[in-house]
C-alpha positions as CSV (number, residue, x, y, z in Angstrom):
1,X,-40.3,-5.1,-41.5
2,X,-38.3,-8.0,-40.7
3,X,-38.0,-9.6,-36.9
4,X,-34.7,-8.4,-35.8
5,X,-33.3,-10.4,-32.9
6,X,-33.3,-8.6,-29.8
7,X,-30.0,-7.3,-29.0
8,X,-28.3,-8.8,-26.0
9,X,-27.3,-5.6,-24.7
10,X,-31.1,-4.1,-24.6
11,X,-31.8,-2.3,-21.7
12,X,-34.8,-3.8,-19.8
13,X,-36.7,-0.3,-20.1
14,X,-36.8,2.7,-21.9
15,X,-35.7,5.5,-19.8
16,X,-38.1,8.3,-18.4
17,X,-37.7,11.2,-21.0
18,X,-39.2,13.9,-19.3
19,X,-41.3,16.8,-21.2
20,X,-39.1,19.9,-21.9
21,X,-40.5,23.7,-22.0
22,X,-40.4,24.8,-25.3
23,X,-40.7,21.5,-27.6
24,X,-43.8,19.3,-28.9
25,X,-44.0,16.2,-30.7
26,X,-45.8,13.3,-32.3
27,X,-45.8,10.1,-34.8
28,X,-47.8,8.7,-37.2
29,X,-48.3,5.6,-39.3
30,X,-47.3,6.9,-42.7
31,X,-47.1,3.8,-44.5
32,X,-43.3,4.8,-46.3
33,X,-42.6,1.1,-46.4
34,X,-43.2,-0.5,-43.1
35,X,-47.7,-1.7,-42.0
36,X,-48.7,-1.5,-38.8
37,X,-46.2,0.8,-37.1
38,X,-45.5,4.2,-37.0
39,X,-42.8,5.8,-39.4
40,X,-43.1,9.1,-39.3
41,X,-41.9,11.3,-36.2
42,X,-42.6,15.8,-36.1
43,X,-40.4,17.7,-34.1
44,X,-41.8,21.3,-33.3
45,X,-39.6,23.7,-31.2
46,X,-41.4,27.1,-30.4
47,X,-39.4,30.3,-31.8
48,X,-36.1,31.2,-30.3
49,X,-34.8,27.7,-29.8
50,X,-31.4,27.7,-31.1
51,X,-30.0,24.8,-33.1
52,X,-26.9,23.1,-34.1
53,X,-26.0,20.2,-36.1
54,X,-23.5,18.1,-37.7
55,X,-23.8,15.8,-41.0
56,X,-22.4,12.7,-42.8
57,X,-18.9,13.3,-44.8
58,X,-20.1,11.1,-46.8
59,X,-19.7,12.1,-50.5
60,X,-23.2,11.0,-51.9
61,X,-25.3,12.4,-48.9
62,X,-29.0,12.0,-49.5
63,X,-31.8,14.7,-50.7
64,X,-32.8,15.4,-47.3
65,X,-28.6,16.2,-46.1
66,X,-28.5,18.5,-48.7
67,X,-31.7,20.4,-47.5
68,X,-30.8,20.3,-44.1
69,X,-27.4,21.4,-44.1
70,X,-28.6,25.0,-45.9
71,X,-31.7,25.0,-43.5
72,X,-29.1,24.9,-40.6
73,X,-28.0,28.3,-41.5
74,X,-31.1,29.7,-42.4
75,X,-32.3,32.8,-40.0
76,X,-35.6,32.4,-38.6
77,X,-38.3,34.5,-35.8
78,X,-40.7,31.5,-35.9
79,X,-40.8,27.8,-34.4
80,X,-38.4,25.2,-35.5
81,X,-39.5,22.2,-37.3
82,X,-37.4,18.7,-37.6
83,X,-39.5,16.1,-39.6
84,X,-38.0,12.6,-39.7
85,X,-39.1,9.7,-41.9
86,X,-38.1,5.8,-41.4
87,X,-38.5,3.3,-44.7
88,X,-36.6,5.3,-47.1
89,X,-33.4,7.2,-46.8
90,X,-34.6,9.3,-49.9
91,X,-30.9,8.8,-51.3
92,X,-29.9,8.8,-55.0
93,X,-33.4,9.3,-56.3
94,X,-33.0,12.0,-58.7
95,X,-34.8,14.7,-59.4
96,X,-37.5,12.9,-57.4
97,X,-35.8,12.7,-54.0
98,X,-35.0,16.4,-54.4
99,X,-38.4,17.1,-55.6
100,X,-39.9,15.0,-52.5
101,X,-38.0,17.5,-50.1
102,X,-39.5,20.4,-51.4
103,X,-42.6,19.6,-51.2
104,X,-42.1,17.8,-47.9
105,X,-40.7,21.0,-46.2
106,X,-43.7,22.9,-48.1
107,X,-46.6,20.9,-47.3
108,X,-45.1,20.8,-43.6
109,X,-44.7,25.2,-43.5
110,X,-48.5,25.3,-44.7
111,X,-49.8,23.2,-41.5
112,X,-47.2,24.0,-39.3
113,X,-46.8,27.5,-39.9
114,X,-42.8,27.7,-40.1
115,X,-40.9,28.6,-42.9
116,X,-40.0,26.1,-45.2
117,X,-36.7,26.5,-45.8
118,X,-35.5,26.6,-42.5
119,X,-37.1,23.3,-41.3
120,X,-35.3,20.2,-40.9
121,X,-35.4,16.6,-42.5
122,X,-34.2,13.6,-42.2
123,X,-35.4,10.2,-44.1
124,X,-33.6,6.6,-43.1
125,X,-34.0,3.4,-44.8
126,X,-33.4,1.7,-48.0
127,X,-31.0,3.6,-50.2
128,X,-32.6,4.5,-54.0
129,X,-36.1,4.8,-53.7
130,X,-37.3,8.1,-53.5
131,X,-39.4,9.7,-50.3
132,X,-43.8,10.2,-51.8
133,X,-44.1,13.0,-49.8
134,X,-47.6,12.8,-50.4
135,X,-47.6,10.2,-47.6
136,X,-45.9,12.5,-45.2
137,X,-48.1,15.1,-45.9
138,X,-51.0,13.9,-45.7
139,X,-50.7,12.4,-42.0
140,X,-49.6,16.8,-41.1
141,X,-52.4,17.6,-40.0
142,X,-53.3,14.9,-37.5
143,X,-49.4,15.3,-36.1
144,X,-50.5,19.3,-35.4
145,X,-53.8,18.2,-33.9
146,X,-51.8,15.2,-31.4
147,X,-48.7,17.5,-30.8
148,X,-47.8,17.1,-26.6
149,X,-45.0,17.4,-24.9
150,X,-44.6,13.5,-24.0
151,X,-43.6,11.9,-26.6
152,X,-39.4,10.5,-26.6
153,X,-40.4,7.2,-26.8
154,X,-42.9,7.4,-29.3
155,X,-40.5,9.3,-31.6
156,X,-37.8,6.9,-31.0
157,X,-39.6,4.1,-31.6
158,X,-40.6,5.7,-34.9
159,X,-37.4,6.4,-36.7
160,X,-36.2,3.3,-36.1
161,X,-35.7,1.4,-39.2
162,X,-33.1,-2.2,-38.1
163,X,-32.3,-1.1,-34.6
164,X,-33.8,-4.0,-32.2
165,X,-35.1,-1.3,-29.5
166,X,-35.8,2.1,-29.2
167,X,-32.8,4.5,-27.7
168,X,-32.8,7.4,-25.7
169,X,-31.1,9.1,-22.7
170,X,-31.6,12.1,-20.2
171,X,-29.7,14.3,-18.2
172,X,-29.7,17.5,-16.0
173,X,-27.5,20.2,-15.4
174,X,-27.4,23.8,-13.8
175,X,-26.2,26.8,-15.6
176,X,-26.2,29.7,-13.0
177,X,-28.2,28.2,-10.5
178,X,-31.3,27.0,-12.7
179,X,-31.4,23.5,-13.5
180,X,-32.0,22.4,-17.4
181,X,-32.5,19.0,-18.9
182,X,-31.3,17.8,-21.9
183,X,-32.9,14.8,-23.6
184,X,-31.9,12.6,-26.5
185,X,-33.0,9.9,-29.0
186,X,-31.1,7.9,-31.9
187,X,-31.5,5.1,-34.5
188,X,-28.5,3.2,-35.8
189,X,-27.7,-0.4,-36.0
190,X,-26.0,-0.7,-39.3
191,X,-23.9,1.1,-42.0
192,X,-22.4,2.7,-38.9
193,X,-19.4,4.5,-39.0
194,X,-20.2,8.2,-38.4
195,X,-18.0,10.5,-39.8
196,X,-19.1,14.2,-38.7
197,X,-24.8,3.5,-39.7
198,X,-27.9,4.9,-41.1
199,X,-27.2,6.9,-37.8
200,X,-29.5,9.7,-37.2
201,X,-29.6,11.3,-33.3
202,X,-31.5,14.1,-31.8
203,X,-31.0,16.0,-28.9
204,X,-33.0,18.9,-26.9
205,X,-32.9,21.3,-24.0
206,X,-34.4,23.9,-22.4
207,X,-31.1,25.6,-21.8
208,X,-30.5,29.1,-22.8
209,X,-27.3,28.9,-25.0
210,X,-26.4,30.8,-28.2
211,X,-26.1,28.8,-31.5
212,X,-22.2,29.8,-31.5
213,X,-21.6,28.4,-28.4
214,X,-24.3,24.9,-29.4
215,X,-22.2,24.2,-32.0
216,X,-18.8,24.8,-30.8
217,X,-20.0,22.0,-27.7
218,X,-21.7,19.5,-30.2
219,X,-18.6,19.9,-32.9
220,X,-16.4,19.3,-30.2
221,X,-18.0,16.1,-28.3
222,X,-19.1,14.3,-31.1
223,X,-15.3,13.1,-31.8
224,X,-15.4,11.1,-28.4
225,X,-19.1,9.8,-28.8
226,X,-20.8,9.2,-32.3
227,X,-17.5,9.8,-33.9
228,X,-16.4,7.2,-32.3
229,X,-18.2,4.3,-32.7
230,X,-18.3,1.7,-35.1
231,X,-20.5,-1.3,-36.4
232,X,-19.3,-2.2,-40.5
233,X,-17.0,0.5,-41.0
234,X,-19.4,1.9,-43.3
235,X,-20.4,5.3,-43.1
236,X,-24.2,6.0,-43.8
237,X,-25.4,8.9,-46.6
238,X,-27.7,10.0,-43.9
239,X,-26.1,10.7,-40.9
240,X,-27.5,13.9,-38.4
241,X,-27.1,14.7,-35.5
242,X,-29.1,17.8,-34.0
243,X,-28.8,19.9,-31.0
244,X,-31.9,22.3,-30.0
245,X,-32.0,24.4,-26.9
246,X,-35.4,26.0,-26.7
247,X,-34.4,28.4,-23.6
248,X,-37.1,28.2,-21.5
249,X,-35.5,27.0,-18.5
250,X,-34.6,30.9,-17.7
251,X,-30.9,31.0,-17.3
252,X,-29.3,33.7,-18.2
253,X,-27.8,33.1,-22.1
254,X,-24.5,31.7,-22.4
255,X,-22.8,32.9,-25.3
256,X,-19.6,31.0,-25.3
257,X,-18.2,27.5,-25.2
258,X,-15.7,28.2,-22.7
259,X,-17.7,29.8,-20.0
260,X,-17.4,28.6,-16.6
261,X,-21.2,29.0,-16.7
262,X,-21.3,25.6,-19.2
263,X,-19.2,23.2,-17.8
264,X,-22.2,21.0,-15.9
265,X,-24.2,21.1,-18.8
266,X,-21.3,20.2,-21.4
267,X,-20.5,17.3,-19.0
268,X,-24.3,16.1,-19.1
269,X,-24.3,16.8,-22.6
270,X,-21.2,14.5,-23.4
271,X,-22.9,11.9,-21.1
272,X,-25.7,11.8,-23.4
273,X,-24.4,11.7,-26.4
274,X,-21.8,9.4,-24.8
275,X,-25.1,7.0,-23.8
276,X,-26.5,6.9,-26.9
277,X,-23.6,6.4,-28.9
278,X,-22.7,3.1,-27.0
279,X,-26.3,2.4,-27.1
280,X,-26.1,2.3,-31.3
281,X,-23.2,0.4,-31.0
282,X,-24.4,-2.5,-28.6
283,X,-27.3,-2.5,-31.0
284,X,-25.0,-3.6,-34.1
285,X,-26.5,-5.6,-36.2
286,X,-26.1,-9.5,-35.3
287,X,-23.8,-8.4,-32.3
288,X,-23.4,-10.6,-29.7
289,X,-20.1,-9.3,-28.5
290,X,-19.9,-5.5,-27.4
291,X,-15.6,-4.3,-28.0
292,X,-13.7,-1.3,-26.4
293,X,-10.2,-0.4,-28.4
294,X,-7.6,1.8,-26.3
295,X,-4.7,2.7,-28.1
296,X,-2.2,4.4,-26.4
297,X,1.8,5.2,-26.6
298,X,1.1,6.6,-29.9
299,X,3.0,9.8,-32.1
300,X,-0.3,11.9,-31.5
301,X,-4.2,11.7,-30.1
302,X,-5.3,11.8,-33.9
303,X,-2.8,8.9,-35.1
304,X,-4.0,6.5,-31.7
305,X,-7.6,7.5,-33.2
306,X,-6.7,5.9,-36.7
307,X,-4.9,3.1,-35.5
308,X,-7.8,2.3,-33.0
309,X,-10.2,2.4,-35.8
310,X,-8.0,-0.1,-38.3
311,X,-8.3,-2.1,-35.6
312,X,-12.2,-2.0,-34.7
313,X,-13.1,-2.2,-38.5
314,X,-10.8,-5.2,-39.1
315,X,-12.9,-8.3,-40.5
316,X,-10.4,-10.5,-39.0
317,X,-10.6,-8.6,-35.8
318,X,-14.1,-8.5,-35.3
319,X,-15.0,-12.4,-36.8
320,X,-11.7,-13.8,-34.1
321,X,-14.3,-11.8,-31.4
322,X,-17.0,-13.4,-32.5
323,X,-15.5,-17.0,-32.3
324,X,-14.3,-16.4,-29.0
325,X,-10.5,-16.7,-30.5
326,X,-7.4,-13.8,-28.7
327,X,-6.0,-14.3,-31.9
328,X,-3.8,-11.3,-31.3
329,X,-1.6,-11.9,-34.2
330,X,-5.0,-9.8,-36.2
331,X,-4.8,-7.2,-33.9
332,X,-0.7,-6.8,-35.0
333,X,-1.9,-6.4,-38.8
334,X,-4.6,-4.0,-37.9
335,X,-2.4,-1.8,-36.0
336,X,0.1,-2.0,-39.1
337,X,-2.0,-1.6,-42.0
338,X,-3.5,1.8,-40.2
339,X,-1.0,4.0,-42.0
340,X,0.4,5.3,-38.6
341,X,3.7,5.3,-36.8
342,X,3.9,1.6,-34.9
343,X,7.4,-0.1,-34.8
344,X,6.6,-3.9,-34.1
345,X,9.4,-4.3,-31.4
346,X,7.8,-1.8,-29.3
347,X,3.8,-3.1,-29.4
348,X,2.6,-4.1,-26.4
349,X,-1.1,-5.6,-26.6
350,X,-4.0,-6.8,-23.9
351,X,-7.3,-8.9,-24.0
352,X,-8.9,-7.7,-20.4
353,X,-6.2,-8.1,-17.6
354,X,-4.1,-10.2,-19.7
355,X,-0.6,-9.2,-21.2
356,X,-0.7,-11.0,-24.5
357,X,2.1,-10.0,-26.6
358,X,4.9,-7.4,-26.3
359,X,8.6,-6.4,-28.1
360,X,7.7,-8.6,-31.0
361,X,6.4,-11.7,-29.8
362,X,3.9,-13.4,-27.0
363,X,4.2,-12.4,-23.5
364,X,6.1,-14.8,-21.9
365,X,3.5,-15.5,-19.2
366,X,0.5,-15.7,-21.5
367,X,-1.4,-19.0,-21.5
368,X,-4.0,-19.7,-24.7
369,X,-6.4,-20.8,-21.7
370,X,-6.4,-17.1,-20.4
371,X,-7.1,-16.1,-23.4
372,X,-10.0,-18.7,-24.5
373,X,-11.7,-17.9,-21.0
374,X,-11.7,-14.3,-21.0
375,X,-13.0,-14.5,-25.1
376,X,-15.7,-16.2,-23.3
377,X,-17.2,-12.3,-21.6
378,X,-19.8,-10.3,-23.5
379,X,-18.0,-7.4,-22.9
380,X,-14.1,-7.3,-24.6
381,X,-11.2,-4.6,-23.9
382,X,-8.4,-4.6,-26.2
383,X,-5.5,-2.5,-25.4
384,X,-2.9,-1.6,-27.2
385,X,0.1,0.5,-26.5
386,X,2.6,1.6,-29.6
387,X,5.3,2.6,-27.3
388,X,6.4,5.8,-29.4
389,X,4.3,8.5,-28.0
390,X,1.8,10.0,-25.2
391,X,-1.1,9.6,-28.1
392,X,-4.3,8.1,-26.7
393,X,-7.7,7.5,-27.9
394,X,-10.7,4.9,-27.2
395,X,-13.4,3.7,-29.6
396,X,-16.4,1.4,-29.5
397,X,-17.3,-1.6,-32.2
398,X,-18.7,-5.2,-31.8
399,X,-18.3,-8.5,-33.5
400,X,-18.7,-9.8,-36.4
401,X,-21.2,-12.7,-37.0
402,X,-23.4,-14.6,-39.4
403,X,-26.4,-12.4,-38.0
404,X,-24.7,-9.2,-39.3
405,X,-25.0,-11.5,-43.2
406,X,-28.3,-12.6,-42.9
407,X,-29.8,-9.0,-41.9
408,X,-28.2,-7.3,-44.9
409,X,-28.4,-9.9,-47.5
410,X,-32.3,-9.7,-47.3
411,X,-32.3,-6.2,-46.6
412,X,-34.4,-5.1,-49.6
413,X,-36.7,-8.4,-49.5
């Protein structure tokens, strides 16, 4: 595995992940494609957890989507089992990829004791070379024997495949009186663009909360948080996000979304899936520029959403960032080539606190100086406000830079 520069953004620590009632965990050194680290991360929830989870859109979605997207509906009274792989996505290998998650999900039900078609997988990495599954299961057995209830960092260390540190995030809540904690991990660094890069994200509690109402939360949230976010534009044949709630912490069960019961723990949920969203994203692959786009004064929330993206995605955009140039004339093309209402003579557009451009042209009392010195801040807010609506939405995305070439152009090698 190549020696990805450290991200400028890295936090100094991994957080504290505390152990949650209900869940165990460990890693192993599998040897998919990467010596002398661990690749291989198990996942066992004990029977009654409830689970939700949302996938890539993506149109070519790998063996492992497939498997996990029918396992997500599959009615279980046993354990859960998620099984995650880093070195190969196990994408558009044939019968073979399709072949290695059967027997994956088989060999893992006969050490595990779970049933096999309810278990969950995930494999990231290079695209086109199938998953052995021999090597998975063969390192079973000595995941059952070291399964603990410590282990975040561990796991997120070991699905990490170009990400420059391991990501994670913790929160806690009360649902009638008892308090539950909900912890997270996720990978990404590139081909992100999740549409719900190689972004994969896992989250647990020990909340008690019915699958309907899981589901409904995570659906909802991940529009403002992974759905969000943005590295290349490109969105990954991988992509999953999970949700488990093992409901040990002994609240009573919440069986609906809208309860008055869920609002702190929706809030802490949104916080971390907020956190390690914006983590993924101030990971990006030869960042060294982290961007927020706010789009407001749009026709509708959905069309700001598009507009911001155009303008987060842009090339242009993102490269200007990355040469420290408010070249806002870019942002003007993104915002029109989005496919969305925008009438130039009513665009009004920021860098930070300054006013650059409105009704057609520069602001009158911009100065190129403001602009080169605040270019000069890690952290950039563009604004922009169409002037035809009460539409709003914000999104996350970083520079462009020669980095972000030289990591994928030896991807493979």
């Amino acid at each position: 595995m190549a020696d990805y520069k450290l991200s400028p953004f890295a936090p100094d620590t991994f957080p504290h992940l505390p152990p949650i009632k209900g869940f165990a965990m460990a890693t192993a050194e599998a040897g998919v494609r990467y010596k002398g680290r661990t690749d291989l991360w198990v996942l066992r929830a004990e029977a009654g957890t409830a689970l939700a989870g949302v996938f890539t859109k993506n149109l070519c979605p790998g063996a492992p989507v497939d498997w996990s997207r029918k396992a997500l509906g599959a009615e279980t009274d046993g354990p859960c089992l998620v099984i995650v792989n880093s070195g190969t996505a196990n994408v558009f290998g044939g019968q073979k990829s399709r072949d290695a998650v059967i027997q994956t999900a088989k060999g893992a039900a006969d050490v595990f004791g779970v049933d096999a078609e309810t278990i969950q997988l995930a494999s990231t990495g290079v695209i086109g070379v199938p998953l052995e599954a021999s090597k998975l299961v063969d390192k079973f057995p000595e995941i059952n024997k070291n399964l603990r209830a410590d282990g975040w960092q561990d796991a997120a260390k070991a699905i990490m495949t170009t990400d420059t540190h391991a990501k994670g995030a913790t929160a806690a809540a009360e649902i009638k009186g008892t308090k539950v904690t909900i912890n997270g991990i996720a990978k990404g660094s590139g081909m992100i663009a999740p549409d719900m890069g190689t972004m994969l994200a896992y989250i647990a509690t020990d909340a008690a909360i019915s699958k309907v109402a899981l589901q409904s939360m995570l659906s909802e949230l991940v529009e403002t948080s992974f759905n969000a976010i943005t590295v290349d534009s490109d969105t990954s044949t991988s992509d999953t996000l999970l949700l488990l709630a093992s409901g040990q912490a002994g609240n009573a069960v919440c069986e609906d979304a809208n309860e008055p019961c869920l609002t702190g723990f929706k809030q802490a949920l949104n916080a971390v899936m907020k956190d390690l969203a914006l983590q993924i994203v101030k990971d990006g692959e030869g960042l060294t520029k982290f961007v927020t786009v706010h789009v407001s004064g749009a026709a509708s929330d959905k069309s700001a959403k598009k507009v911001a993206m155009s303008i987060a995605n842009s090339p242009l955009v993102k490269t200007a960032i990355a040469g420290q140039d408010a070249n806002w004339g870019r942002i003007v093309m993104a915002v029109g080539k989005a496919g969305e209402p925008a009438e130039r003579d009513k665009l009004s557009i920021w860098m930070g606190p300054h006013l650059l451009a409105e009704r057609g042209e520069a602001a009158p009392d911009y100065t190129e100086a403001q602009g080169a010195a605040y270019m000069k801040e890690a952290e950039i807010d563009i604004r922009v406000d169409l002037g035809l609506g009460d539409g709003e939405a914000e999104v996350y995305s970083c520079d462009l830079t020669h980095g972000y070439i030289d990591i994928n152009a030896d991807y493979r090698s």
